[in-house]
C-alpha positions in Angstrom: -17.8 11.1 -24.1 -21.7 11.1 -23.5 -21.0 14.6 -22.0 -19.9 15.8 -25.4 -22.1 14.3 -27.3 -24.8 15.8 -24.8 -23.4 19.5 -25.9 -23.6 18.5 -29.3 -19.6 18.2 -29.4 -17.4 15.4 -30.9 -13.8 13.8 -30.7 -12.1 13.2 -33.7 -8.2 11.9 -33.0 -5.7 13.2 -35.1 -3.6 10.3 -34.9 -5.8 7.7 -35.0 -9.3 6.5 -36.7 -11.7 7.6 -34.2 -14.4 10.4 -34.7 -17.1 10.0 -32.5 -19.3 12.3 -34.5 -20.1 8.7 -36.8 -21.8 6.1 -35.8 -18.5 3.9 -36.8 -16.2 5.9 -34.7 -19.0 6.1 -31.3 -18.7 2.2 -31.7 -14.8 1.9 -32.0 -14.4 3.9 -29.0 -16.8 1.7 -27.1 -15.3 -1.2 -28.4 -12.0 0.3 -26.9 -13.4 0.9 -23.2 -14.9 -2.2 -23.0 -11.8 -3.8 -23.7 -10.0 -1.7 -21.8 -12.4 -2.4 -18.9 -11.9 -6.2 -19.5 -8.2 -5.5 -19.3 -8.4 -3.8 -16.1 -10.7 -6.5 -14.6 -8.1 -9.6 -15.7 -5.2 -7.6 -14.1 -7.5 -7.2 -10.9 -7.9 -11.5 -10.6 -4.3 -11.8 -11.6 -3.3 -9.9 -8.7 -5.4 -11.3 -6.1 -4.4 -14.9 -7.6 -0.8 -13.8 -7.2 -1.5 -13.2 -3.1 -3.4 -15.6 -2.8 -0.6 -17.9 -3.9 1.9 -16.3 -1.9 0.0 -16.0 1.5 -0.1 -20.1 1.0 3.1 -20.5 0.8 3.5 -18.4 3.9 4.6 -14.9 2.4 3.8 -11.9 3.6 3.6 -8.5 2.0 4.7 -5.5 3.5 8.5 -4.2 4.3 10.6 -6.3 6.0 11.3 -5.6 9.9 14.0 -3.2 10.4 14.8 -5.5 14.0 15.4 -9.2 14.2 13.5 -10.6 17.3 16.1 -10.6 19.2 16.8 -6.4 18.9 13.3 -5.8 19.9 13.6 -8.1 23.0 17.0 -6.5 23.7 15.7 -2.6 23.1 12.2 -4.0 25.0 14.9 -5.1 27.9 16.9 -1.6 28.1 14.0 0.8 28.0 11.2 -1.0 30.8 14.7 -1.7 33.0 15.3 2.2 32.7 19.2 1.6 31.6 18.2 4.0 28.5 15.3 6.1 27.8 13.3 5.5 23.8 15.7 7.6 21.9 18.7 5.9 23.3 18.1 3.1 22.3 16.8 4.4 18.6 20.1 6.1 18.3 21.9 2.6 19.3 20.3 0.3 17.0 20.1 3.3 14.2 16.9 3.3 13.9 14.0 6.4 14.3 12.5 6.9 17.3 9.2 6.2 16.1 10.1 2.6 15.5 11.1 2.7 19.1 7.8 3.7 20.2 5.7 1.6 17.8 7.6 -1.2 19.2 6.9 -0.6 22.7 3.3 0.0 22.3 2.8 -3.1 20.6 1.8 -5.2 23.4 -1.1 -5.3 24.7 -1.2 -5.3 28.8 -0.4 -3.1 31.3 3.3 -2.3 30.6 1.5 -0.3 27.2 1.3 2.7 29.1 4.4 2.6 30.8 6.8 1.9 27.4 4.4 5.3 26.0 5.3 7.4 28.5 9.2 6.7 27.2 8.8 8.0 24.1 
């Protein structure tokens, strides 16, 4: 709005009171961004409250895991044992192959580099 009043415009809604080009109107409007700001800044604490909250009571955000623990040991098992390669085992549990490889480069050690090369 301070750019239009720079160029010697104004705003003037049609559908409500507000005409910047008065003194009454350039105060309504600020009126209305500051409480729009105040509004923005309440939701902001809410939110951050709400997480808060849950991350005490032991929630996480975030999807849920498409594999139980026991699916990733199992799919862990079948690809470092060389029974089946990444995508066999993607296609078995009906999951992408992506997933696959995420989940075998999440530990960190030696075998990292080996469950890679897999994918």
């Amino acid at each position: 709005m301070e750019r239009l009043a720079e160029a010697g415009a104004g705003f003037r809604s049609l559908t409500e009171a507000i005409d910047t080009t008065t003194p009454a109107g350039r105060m309504l409007l600020q009126m209305a961004g500051a409480f729009a700001a105040f509004e923005r800044a309440m939701l902001k604490e809410r939110t951050k409250a709400g997480l808060d909250s849950a991350r005490e009571e032991g929630r996480i955000g975030g999807r849920r895991p498409k594999l139980s623990p026991q699916q990733q040991a199992e799919i862990r098992t079948m690809v470092s044992k060389g029974d089946k390669t990444a995508a066999d085992a993607a296609r078995l549990s009906q999951i992408h192959p992506a997933t696959v490889c995420r989940l075998l480069a999440r530990p960190a050690s030696a075998k990292k580099a080996r469950y890679a090369e897999s994918c």
